[in-house]
N, C-alpha and C positions, 0 to 999 in steps of 0.2 A: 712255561708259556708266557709268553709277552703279555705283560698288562692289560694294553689294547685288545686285543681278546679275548681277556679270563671273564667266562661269565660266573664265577665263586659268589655263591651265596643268590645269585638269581633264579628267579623258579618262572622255566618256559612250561609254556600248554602247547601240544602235538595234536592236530586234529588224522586222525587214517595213521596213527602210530604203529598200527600192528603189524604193517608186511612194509615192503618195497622203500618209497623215494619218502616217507614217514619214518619208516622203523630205523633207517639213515640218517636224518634228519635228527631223531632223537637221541642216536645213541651220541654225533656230533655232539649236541650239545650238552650234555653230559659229561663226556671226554674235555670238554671245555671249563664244565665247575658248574652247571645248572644242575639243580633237581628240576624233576620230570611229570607234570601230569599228558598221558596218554590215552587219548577219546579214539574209540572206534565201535562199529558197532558190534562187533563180537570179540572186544576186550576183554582178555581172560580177566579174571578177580582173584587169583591166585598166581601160579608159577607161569611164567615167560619169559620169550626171549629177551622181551623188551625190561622189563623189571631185572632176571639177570643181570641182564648188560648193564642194568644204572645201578643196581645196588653193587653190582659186581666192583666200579668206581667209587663207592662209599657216599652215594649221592639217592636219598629220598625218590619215592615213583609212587603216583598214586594213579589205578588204572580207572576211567569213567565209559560207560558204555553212553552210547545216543546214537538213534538211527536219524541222520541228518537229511533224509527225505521227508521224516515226520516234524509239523510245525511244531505240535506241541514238544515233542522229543527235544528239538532245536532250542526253544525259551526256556525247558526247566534246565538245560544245560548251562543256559549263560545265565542264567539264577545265579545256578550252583557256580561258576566260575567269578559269578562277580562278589562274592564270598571272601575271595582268595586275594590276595598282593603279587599280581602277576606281573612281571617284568617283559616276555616275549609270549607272544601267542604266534603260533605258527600255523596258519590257516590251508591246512595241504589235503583232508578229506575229499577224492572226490572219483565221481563216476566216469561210466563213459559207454553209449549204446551206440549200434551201427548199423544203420541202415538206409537206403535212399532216401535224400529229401523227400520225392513223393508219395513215399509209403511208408515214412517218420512216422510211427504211431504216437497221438498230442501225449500219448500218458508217458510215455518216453523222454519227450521233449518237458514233460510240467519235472518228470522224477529228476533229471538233469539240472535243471536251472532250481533245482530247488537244493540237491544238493552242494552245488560248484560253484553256484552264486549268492542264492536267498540265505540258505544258513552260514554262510562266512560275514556275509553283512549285518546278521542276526549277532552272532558271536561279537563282532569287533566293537559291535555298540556299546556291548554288556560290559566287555575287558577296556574299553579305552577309557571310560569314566573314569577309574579311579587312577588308568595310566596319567589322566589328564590331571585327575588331583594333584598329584605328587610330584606333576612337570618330567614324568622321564617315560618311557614305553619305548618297545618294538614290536611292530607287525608286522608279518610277513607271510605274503600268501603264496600259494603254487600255480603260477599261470601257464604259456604254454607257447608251443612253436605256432599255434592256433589263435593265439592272442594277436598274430601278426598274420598270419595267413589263414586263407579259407577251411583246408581239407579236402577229405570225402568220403562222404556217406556218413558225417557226424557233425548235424547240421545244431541240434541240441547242445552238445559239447564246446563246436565254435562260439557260438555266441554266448555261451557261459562265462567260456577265456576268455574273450573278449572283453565282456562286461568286467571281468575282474581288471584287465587293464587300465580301462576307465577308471573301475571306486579306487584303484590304486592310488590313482593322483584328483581325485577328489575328495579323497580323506587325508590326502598329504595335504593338501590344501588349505582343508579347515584346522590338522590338529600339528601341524610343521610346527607352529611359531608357540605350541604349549607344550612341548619337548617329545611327542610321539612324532618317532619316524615309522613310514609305511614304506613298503618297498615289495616287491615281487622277486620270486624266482623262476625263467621258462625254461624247465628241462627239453632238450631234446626229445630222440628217442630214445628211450632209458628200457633196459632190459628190465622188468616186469609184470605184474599181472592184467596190469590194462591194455599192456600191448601186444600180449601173447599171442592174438588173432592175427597181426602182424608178423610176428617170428616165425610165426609157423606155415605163413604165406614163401616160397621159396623168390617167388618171382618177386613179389613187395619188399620182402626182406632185403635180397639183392640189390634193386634201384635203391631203397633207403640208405644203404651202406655205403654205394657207391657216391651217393651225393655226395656222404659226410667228409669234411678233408681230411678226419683225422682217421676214417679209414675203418671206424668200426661203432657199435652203438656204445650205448652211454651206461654205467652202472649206476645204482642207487648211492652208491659211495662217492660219485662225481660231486655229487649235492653239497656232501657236506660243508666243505671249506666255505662254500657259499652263503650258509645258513649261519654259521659260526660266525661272520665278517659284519652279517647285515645285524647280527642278533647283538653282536659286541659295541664296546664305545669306540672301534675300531671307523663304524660308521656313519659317527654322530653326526657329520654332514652330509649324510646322502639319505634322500628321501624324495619318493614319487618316482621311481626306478621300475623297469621289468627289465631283470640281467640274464639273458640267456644263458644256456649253459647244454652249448649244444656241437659241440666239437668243430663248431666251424659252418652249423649248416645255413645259417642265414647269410653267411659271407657271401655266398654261392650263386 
């Protein structure tokens, strides 16, 4: 592997490591030279996919459960994280409910924003201190085609993304010129389990597809290269970024 992107001997945090545009994400960076802690809230503590796949590479995994809707959940976790000499934190945990803005139930909209946006801003507090100490760090959160556009009938969700696009570059802000870079990744429409309600719409499915130029959705495996690039010293001058990764559909 090229230099510029070997992450050997760095240890990233995976927040939603356990399935889809995470378990990706993870194994990416793994294949790259990092060891692996992996946060979700029903992280096995034994065998997995995910632990396979990194020790399978000769590469350390240590798996942490945290339900990122609960506050207290969220601060004993970046207790425990800031414990550790983390070099990338990957802040990709997150939900997503559907239903009209007028009948958006508030406990919907508080469980959303608390998981997509309040506990990534919770976490990156806890990891950046000591990123800040040491003058080196990567952040990188999971934003969205919603970070740019409205939606519908996920009025909780938008404004989540959004938000994340904002502290994107307001933490680049403050922590750019003490060597943490912050940067986003907006996946498309990625075949997974937050989208499923979508897949399995024939008609929604359809128009989505059609937008896309490149003709078809996105897999969890698209991510990777992307998370690997921002995570690496490949992109030690790009910071306060959100990089789509969306086969073309914002072109459109």
């Amino acid at each position: 592997m090229n230099s510029q992107f070997s992450l050997a001997g760095k240890l990233a945090v995976v927040t939603g490591a356990r399935r889809g545009i995470g378990l990706a994400m993870s194994i990416a960076l793994a294949k790259a030279g990092a060891d692996i802690i992996g946060v979700s809230s029903n992280m096995e503590e034994g065998d997995s996919e995910l632990r396979r796949s990194v020790e399978d590479l000769g590469h350390k995994f240590l798996p942490l459960r945290a339900d990122l809707s609960n506050r207290t959940e969220v601060m004993k976790l970046g207790e425990i994280l800031s414990n550790y000499d983390i070099d990338i934190l990957v802040n990709n945990a997150g939900s997503i409910e559907r239903s009209p803005a007028l009948i958006h139930p508030i406990e919907s909209w508080d469980r959303i924003i608390e998981i997509n946006l309040n506990s990534q801003f919770i976490l990156s507090q806890a990891v950046a201190k000591k990123m800040i100490a040491k003058g080196d760090g990567k952040i990188i959160f999971t934003a969205s085609l919603l970070s740019f556009q409205g939606g519908i009938n996920v009025p909780g969700y938008t404004a989540a993304k959004s938000g994340i696009a904002g502290l994107v570059k307001a933490l680049s802000n403050e922590w750019a010129n003490k060597g943490v870079c912050v940067n986003a990744i907006a996946p498309g429409y990625i075949s997974t389990d937050n989208t499923q309600a979508l897949q399995d719409d024939p008609d929604r499915s359809k128009s989505i597809t059609e937008r896309i130029p490149m003709g078809r959705w996105g897999k969890p495996e698209d991510i990777a290269g992307a998370t690997v690039f921002l995570a690496s010293s490949a992109s030690d001058y790009v910071t306060g970024i959100i990089l789509p990764i969306d086969g073309g559909w914002l072109g459109r």
